[in-house]
Every structure is written in structure tokens, then in C-alpha cells.
C-alpha positions in Angstrom: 105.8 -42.1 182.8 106.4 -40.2 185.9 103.9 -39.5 188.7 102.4 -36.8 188.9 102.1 -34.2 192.1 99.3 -31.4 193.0 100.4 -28.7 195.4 97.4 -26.9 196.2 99.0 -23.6 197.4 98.4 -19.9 197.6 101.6 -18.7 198.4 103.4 -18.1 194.8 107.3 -18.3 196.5 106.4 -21.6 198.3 105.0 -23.3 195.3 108.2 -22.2 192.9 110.3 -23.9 196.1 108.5 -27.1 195.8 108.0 -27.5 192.4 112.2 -26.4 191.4 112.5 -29.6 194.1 109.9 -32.5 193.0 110.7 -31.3 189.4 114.5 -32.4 190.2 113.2 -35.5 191.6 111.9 -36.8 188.6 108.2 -36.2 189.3 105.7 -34.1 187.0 104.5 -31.3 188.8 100.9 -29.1 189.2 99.8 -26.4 191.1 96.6 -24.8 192.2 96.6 -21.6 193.8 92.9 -22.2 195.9 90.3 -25.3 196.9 88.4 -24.8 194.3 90.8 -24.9 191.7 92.5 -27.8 193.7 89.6 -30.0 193.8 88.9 -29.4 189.8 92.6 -30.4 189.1 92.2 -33.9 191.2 89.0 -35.0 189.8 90.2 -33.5 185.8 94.2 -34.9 186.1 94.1 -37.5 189.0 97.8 -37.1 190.6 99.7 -39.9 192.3 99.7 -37.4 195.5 98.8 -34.2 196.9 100.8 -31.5 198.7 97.9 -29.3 200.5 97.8 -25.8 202.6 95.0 -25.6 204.7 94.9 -21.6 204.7 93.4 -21.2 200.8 91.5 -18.3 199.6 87.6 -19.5 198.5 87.5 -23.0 200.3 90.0 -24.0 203.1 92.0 -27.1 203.4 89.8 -29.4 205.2 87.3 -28.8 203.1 89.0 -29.8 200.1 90.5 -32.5 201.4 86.7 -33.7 202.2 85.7 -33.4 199.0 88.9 -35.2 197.5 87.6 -37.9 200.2 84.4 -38.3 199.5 84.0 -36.8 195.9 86.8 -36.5 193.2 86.9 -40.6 193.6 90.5 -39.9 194.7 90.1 -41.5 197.6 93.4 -43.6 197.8 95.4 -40.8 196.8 98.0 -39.7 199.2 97.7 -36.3 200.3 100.5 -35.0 203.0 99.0 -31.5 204.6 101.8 -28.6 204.2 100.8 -26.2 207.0 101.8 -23.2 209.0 99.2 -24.2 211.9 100.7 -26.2 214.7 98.2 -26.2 216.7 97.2 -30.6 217.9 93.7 -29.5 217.0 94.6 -28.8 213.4 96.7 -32.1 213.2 94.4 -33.9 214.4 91.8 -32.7 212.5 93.3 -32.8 209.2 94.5 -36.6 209.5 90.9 -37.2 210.9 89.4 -36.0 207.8 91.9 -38.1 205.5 95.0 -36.8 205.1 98.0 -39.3 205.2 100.8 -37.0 206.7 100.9 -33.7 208.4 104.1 -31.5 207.7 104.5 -27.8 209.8 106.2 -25.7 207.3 108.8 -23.7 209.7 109.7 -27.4 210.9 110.6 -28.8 207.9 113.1 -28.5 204.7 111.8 -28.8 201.0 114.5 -32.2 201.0 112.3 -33.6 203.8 109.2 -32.8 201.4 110.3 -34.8 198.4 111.5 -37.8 201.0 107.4 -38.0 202.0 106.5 -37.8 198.8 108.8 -40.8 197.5 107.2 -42.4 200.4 103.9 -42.6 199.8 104.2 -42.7 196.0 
């Protein structure tokens, strides 16, 4: 049975990118397009890992990844942050608050993606 991957995503043209790739790879694939959508998905189809945006419409990416965390009992599950924000602060914060890896979007090909994900899953 292949493993399954979330990409919690807003951005329609990023998520088609990613999921043509991990699809290719051999891995089923899911989207959400906000937090709250995200966080319903983990707790209702428990993936093998998460690919998470931090800039979501209705809750943003920390939070969500705080509630994966603490709530969805999803607490082992990989989740690599996809992001546009650079900034250390954000880093830091994000792998503070669980996540296992930290990608910067402009830094980064969709090959590289799939590599992290076969990684940690």
C-alpha cells in the first residue's frame, strides 16, 4: 500500500507541481487548500507525512502544525514546512513548534521535495 502525503497548500499551481511529482514517486497524494481543512484531513486520513505552507487562509501554519502536535495524535508524523518566508525567526520557529524540516520554496526544486519526503518516510 503506498504512503500517503498531505500538502496543506493554498496556492492551486504549487499543489498541481507537487502532487504530478510525489504521484510519479509512487506515493498517494492529498491536498488541503487551508489549516482548517489541513488539520481535519490529518486527524480523518492519518498520512505517513506532511508538506505544510505557513501563509494559509483561516489558520496559519504554526498553528496547524500545533494542533497536529498536540491534537490530531499525529504526533510522530513527519511534517517538512514548504515556505516562501526566509526569515531565521520563521525557521526557527516553525522547527520549534514541531516541524521536522524547513524548505524555502524559491531555494528549492520539486526533485529536492520528493528526496525529503523519501527521507523521512
Amino acid at each position: 500500500m503506498a504512503k500517503k502525503v498531505l500538502i496543506i497548500e493554498d496556492d492551486a499551481f504549487f499543489r498541481e507541481l507537487i502532487s504530478k511529482k510525489v504521484t510519479e514517486s509512487g506515493f498517494e497524494f492529498m491536498s488541503a487548500v487551508n489549516g482548517e481543512d489541513g488539520v481535519k484531513k490529518v486527524e480523518k486520513d492519518k498520512p505517513d507525512l506532511i508538506l505544510l505552507d505557513l501563509l494559509l487562509p483561516n489558520m496559519d501554519g504554526f498553528e496547524v502544525l500545533s494542533r497536529i502536535r498536540q491534537e490530531s495524535g499525529s504526533s510522530d508524523t513527519p511534517v517538512i514546512i514548504l515556505s516562501n518566508l526566509d526569515r531565521k525567526e520563521d525557521i526557527d520557529k516553525g522547527l520549534k513548534v514541531g516541524a521536522n524540516d524547513y524548505l524555502i520554496k524559491s531555494q528549492i526544486d520539486i526533485d529536492e521535495i520528493v528526496e525529503k519526503i523519501k527521507k523521512y518516510i
